[in-house]
C-alpha positions in Angstrom: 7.6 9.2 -1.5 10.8 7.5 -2.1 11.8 6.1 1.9 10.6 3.7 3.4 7.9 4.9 6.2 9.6 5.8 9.5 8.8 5.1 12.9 7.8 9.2 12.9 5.6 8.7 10.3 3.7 5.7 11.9 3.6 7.7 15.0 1.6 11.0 13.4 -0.8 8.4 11.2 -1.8 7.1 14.7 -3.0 10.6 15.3 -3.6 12.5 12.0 -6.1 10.7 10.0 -5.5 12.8 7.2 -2.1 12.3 6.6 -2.7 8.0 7.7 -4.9 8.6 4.8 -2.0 9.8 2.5 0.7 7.6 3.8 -1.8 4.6 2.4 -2.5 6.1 -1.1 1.1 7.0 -1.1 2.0 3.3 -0.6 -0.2 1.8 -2.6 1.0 3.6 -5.5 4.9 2.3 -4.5 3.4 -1.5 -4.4 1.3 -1.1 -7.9 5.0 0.3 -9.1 6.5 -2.3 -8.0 4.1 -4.9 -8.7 4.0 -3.4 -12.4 7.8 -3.4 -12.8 8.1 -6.9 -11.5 5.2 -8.1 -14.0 7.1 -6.3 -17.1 10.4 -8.6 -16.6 10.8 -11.2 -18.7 12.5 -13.9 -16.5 9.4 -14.5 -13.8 11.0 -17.0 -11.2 8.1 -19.3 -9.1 9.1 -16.9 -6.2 8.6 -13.5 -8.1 5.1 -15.1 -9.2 4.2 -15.8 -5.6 5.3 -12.3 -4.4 3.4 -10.7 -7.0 0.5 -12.8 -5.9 1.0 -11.3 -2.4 1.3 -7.9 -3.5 -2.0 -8.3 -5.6 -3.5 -9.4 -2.2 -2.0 -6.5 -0.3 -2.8 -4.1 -2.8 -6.4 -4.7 -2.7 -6.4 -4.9 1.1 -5.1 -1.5 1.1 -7.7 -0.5 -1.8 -10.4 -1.3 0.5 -9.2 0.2 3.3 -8.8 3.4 1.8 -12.6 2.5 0.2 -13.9 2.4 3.6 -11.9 5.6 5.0 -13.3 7.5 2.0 -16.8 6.6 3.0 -16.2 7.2 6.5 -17.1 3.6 7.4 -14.3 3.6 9.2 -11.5 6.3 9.9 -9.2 4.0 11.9 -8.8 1.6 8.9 -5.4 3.7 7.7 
């Protein structure tokens, strides 16, 4: 998954929990890419350090969601 999500996509995750489910694991792999990628260069600005802070805290915000969709704690969470 290469785009970015489009507005069709965010439409049928409002409906199909199944695919929500897979946009989010989808996603989560593209930030940990990232994340990884920006963690590997060797020049870290104070601004790449504070978005890789927020991307750690997004990243396990989406973790957990997908936790708690898995156990059926709450199928909205996507």
């Amino acid at each position: 998954m290469s785009e970015l999500v489009s507005e069709q996509d965010l439409a049928r995750a409002r409906s199909d929990a199944a695919f929500r489910q897979q946009l989010l694991v989808d996603n989560l792999e593209r930030l940990l890419e990232a994340l990884n990628q920006m963690r590997k260069a060797n020049d870290i600005s104070p601004e790449s350090a504070r978005q890789i802070r927020e991307g750690v805290d997004l990243a396990v915000e989406l973790a957990d969601r997908l936790q708690e969709a898995a156990r059926g704690l709450d199928p909205q969470a996507a």
